[in-house]
N, C-alpha and C positions, 0 to 999 in steps of 0.2 A: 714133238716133231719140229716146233720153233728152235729146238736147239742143235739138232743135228742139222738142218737148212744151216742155220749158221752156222757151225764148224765146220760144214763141207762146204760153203759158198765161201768161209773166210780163208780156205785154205786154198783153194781154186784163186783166189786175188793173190793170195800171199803168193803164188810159187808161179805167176805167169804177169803180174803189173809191171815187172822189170826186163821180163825175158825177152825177147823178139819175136814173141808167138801168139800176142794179142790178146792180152786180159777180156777185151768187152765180148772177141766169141768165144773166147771158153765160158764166159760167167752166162751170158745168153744158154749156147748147149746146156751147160748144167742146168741151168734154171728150167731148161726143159726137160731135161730128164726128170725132174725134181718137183715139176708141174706149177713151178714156183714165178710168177708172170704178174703184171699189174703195176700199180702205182707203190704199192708198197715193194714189191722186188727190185721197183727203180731206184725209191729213194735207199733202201738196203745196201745197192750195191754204191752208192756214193758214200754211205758211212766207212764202208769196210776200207773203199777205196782212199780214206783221210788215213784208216790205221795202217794203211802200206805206207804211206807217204810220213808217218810218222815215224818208220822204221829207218826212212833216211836222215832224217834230224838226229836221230840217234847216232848210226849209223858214220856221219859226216861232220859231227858237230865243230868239232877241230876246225876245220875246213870251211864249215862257214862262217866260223869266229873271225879267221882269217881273212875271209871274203872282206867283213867287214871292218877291218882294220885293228881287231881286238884280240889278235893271236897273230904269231909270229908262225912263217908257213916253215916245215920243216924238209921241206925239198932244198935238192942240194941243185948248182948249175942252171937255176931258174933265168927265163927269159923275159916269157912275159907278165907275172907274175898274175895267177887268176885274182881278177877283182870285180866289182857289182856293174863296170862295163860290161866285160864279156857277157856277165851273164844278162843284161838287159839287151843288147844285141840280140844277144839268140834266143832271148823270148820274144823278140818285136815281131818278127812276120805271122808268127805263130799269133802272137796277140789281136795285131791288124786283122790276120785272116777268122780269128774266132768271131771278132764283133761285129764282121762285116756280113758272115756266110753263118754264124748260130741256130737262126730259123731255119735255113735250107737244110743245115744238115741235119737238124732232130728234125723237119718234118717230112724231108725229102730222101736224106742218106741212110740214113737209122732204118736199114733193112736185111734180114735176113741175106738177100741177095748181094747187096753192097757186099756186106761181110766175106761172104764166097769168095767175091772176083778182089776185094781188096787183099787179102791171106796170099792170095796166088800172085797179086802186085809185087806185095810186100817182101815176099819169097823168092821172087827172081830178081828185083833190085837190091835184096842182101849178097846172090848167087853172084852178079852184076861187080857190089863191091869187091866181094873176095876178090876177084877175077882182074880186074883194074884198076886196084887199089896202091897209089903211087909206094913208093919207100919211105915212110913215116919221117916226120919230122918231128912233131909234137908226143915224145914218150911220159910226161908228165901231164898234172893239168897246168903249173904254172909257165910249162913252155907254147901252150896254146894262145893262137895270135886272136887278134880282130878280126881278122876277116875269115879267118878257121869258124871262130863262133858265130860269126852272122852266116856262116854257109850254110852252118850245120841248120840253124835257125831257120831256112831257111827249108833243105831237108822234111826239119821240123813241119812243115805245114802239110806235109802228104797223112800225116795222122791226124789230121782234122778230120780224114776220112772214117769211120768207123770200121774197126779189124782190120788196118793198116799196119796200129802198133807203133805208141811214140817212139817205144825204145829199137824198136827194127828200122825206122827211117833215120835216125836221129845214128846210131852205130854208123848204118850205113853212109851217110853220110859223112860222120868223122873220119873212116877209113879214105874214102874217095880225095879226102882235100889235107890227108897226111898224119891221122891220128894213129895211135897203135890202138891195138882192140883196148885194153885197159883203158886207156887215155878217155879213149872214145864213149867208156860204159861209166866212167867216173862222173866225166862232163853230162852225159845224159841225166846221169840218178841226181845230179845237186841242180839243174834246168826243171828237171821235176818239181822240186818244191815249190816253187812258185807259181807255176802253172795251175798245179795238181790243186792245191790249195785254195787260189782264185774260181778253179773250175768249179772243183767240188762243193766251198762254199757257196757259190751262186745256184747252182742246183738244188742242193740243202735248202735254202732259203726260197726258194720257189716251192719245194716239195714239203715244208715245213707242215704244211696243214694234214697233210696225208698222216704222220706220226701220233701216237696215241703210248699212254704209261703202258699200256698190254702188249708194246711191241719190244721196250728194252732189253726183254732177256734174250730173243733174236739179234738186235741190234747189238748188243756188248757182246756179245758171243763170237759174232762177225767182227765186230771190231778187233776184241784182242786177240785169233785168232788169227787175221790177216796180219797185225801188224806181228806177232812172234813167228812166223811162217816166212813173210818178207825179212826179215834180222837174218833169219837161217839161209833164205835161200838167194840172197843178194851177195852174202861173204861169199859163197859155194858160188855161186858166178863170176863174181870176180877173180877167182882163182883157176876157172877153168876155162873162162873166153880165149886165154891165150894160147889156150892149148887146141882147142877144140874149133876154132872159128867161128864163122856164121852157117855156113854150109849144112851140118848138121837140123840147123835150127829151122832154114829154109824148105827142108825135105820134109822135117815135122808139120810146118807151114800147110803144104801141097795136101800133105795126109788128112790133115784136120778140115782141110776145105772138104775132102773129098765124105766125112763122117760129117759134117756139118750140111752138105748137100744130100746125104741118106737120112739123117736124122728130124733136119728143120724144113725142109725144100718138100 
């Protein structure tokens, strides 16, 4: 049973961590279909949630060679050329706002409830961007400016909320201050890393006691499971944001609160 838990929890991270649809209420819903709850379900879903994030190291590696000065970027017409500014920019609010609001929000946000009204947030300020979304100017990542990435950064901090969705405020946000969708889903997945990893780590390491040798084949299950899941379904997104919008995503959004308030509420 510990294995099918984990290949269906790891694939529920792998195919919604990147999307605009909110990995923590889908993996909550499943986990309650799946009756799957506790201290151990929590620390589970932050292992899975390291193998998504390893899919982008993969995923990006070029690019963050480049970040950090050890790869020549292969964009042509470059502006601003992405480097470890922007991206510390656009992790800083996000950062600030974690260390300063962490308790409140695992002990105050972290609710079923939250989850609902943030989904339907999240869903009308994606609907929001389509909608008033300027004429792009940043079609690459290397033409994205400072002040693009501390916006977005910025953004960034309405997913402090639980079922917000980094990657639905974070898009949204790119579009609103001139990204193109791509531009915008690029920038999000390589801002991930760092985050994802600080976050996850710290959690790990609080939750460490909870883990026991009888839980690894759950644990690696989940683990490699999200991370070749996300490989698949991150390329498969990048190729169709531009086609498809946010809109779409937003509607799934609205639907998911409305089975999340049948199911959990």
């Amino acid at each position: 049973m510990d294995m099918i838990i984990g290949l269906i929890m790891g694939i529920v991270e792998g195919l919604t961590e990147f999307a605009p649809v909110s990995s923590t209420g889908h993996l909550i819903l499943t986990g309650h279909l799946l009756n799957f709850h506790g201290e151990r379900a929590s620390t589970f879903e932050i292992v899975i949630q390291l193998g998504s994030i390893l899919a982008v190291v993969v995923l990006f590696w070029r690019r963050i060679l480049t970040i950090f000065g050890l790869h020549k970027s292969e964009e042509k017409d470059s502006i601003g050329k992405l480097n470890m500014f922007h991206i510390g920019i656009g992790m800083l609010p996000f950062g600030i706002g974690g260390v300063l609001f962490y308790d409140t929000i695992k002990d105050v946000l972290f609710s079923p409830q939250t989850v609902v009204m943030t989904l339907v947030a999240g869903g009308v300020l994606m609907i929001i961007a389509e909608k008033f979304k300027p004429a792009p100017v940043a079609h690459t990542l290397d033409q994205i400016s400072y002040k693009q990435a501390f916006a977005v950064g910025l953004f960034q901090c309405l997913a402090l909320m639980p079922g917000f969705s980094r990657s639905g405020a974070t898009l949204s946000g790119g579009l609103l201050v001139g990204m193109n969708h791509r531009t915008a889903s690029e920038f999000t997945f390589i801002m991930a890393i760092p985050i994802m990893f600080a976050a996850s780590g710290k959690d790990l390491l609080e939750s460490w006691n909870h883990l026991s040798s009888s839980d690894l084949p759950l644990f690696m299950t989940g683990f490699v499971t999200a991370f070749v899941v996300a490989l698949i379904a991150i390329k498969f997104f990048l190729s169709l944001i531009n086609k498809i919008k946010l809109i779409p995503f937003a509607i799934y959004r609205f639907l998911l609160a409305i089975v999340f308030w049948i199911f959990i509420l």
